[in-house]
N, C-alpha and C positions, 0 to 999 in steps of 0.2 A: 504494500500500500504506500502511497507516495506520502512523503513529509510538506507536501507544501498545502497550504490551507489555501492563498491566495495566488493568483499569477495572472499576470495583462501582459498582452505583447502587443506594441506597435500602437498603443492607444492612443486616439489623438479625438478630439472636438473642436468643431469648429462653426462657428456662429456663420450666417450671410445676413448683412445687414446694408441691405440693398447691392450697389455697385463692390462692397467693402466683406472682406472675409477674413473675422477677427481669429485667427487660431489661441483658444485656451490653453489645450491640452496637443505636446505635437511629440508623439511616437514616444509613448510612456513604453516602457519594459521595466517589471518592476516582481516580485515574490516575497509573499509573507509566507514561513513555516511554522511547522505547528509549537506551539506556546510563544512564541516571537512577540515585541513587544515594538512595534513602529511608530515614532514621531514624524509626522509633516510640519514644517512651518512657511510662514511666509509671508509676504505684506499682504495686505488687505485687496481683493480684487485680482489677486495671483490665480484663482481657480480650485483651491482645496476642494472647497464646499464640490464645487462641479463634480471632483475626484472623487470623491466619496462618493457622492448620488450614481456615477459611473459604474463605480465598481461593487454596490449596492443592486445595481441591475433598474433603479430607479430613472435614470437617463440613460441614452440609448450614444452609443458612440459613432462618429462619423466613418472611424475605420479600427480593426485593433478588435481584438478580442479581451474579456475578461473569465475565467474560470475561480468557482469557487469550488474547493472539495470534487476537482476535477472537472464540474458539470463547467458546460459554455452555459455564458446565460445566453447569448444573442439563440442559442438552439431549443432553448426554452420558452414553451410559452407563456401566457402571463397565469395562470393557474399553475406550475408547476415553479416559477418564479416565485410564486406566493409561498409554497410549499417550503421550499429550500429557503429561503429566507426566515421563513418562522423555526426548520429545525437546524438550519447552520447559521443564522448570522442575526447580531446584535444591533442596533445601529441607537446613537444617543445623537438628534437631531441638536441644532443651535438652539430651537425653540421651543423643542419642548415636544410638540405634537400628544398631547396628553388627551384622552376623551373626556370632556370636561361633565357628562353623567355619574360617571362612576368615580369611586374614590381612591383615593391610594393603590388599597389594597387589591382592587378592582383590577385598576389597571396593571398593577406587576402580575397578578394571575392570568390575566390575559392571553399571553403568549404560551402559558401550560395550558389552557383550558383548550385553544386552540387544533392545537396536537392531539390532543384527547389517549392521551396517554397514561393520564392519572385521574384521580378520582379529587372530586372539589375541594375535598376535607386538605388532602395533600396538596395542592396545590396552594391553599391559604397558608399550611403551614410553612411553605418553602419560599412564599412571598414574604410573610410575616416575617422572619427569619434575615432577609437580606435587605426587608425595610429596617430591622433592627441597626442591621450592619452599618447602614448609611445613616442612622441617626436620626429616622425617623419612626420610634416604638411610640410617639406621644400621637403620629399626627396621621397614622393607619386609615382613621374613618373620614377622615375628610377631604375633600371635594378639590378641582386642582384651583378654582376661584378660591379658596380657602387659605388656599399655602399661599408663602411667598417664593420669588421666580427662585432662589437656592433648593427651598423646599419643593420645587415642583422639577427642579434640574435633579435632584437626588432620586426624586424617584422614577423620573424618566432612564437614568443608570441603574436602579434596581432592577427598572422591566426590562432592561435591554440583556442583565445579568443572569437572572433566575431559573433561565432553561441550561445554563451552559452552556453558550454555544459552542460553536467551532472559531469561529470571527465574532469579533465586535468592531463596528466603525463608530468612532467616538467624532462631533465637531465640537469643536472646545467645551470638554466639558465639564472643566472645572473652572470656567470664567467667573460664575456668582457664586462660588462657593469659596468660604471664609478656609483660611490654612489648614486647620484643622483637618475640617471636611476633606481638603483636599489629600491630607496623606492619606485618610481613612479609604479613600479611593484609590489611590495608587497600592495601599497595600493590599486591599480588595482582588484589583487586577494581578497584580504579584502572584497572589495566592491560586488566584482561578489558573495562570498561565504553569504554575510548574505543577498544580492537584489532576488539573482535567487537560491541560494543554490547551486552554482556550489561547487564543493570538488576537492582538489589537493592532487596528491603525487608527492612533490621534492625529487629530487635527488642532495645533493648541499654539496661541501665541505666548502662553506660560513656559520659562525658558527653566522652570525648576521642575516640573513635568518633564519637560522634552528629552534632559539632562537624564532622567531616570530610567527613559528607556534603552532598548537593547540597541537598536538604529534608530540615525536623525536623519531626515533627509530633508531639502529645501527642492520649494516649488516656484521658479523662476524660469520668465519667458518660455513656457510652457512644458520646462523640461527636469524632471525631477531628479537633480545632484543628490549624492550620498556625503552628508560632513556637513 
């Protein structure tokens, strides 16, 4: 079975805006292995965000392939996209993307109840559990209008956490979380990456994050440098 969780060859984006063809992303070649721990940085309007929705299977690429756990997405349809993303890949949006009906708790089970793999009871337990982690045992029952944007960053990393995945793509996300928080997160991922081998790629202008990962890579003029 192959060691690499992530791999894109040749991946490139590129916008037409009108007469004008903005290239974001030009002939990325790039592998994440299993428990691997990758930082992105880069200035603002570099394309991260784009990278990640790319390699997410969330945007579609101009040219380039992307594979996760082997599978091509572009060979995938969007039902089966859906699938492999719910049991291989994590993703912690800039925003949040929280369902604003349900509560905390709601939404880290989510992504178990999904898979229908376990039974509800377990499913709350192992949510509860990784809301604890994050520091949220107080604020479980309530609503994402409830929390504040740290509080509702934390538990968007718990639901991204709580299946295990394979990948987690992270976009900055420990921007509104206070020091603290933020080691409790990196040691979180630490632990997920040498227990289960899960693997990340952050996207973080946090240069004490970045620092802590296994690889840095910069994303300039559409071409992502390693260093």
């Amino acid at each position: 079975m192959s060691n690499v969780v992530l791999s894109c060859n040749g991946l490139t984006k590129v916008y037409d805006e009108g007469p004008e063809h903005l290239t974001v992303l030009d002939s990325i070649d790039f592998q994440v292995s299993k428990g691997e721990r990758i930082a992105i940085v880069g200035s603002s309007g570099s394309g991260k965000t784009t990278l990640l929705n790319m390699l997410a299977g969330l945007d579609s690429a101009s040219s380039g392939s992307v594979s996760i756990c082997s599978q091509d997405m572009a060979a995938l349809n969007e039902n089966e996209r859906g699938q492999l993303r719910n049991r291989h890949l994590g993703f912690v949006y800039q925003f949040h993307h929280l369902l604003p009906e349900f509560t905390a708790l709601e939404n880290v089970c989510m992504p178990l109840l999904l898979r229908r793999e376990c039974a509800v009871s377990e499913a709350r337990s192992r949510a509860e559990d990784i809301l604890k982690t994050v520091g949220l045992e107080q604020r479980i029952h309530h609503k994402p209008s409830e929390l504040s944007g740290g509080e509702r960053q934390r538990v968007a990393i718990a639901r991204s956490l709580v299946g295990q995945p394979s990948l987690v793509l992270m976009d900055e996300p420990t921007g509104n979380l206070d020091l603290h928080t933020g080691e409790r997160i990196h040691q979180l991922m630490l632990e997920l990456a040498e227990q289960v081998d899960t693997s990340f790629v952050v996207v973080t202008h946090d240069p004490v994050l970045a620092a802590k990962m296994d690889r840095v890579f910069q994303l300039r003029e559409g071409q992502l440098v390693e260093g």
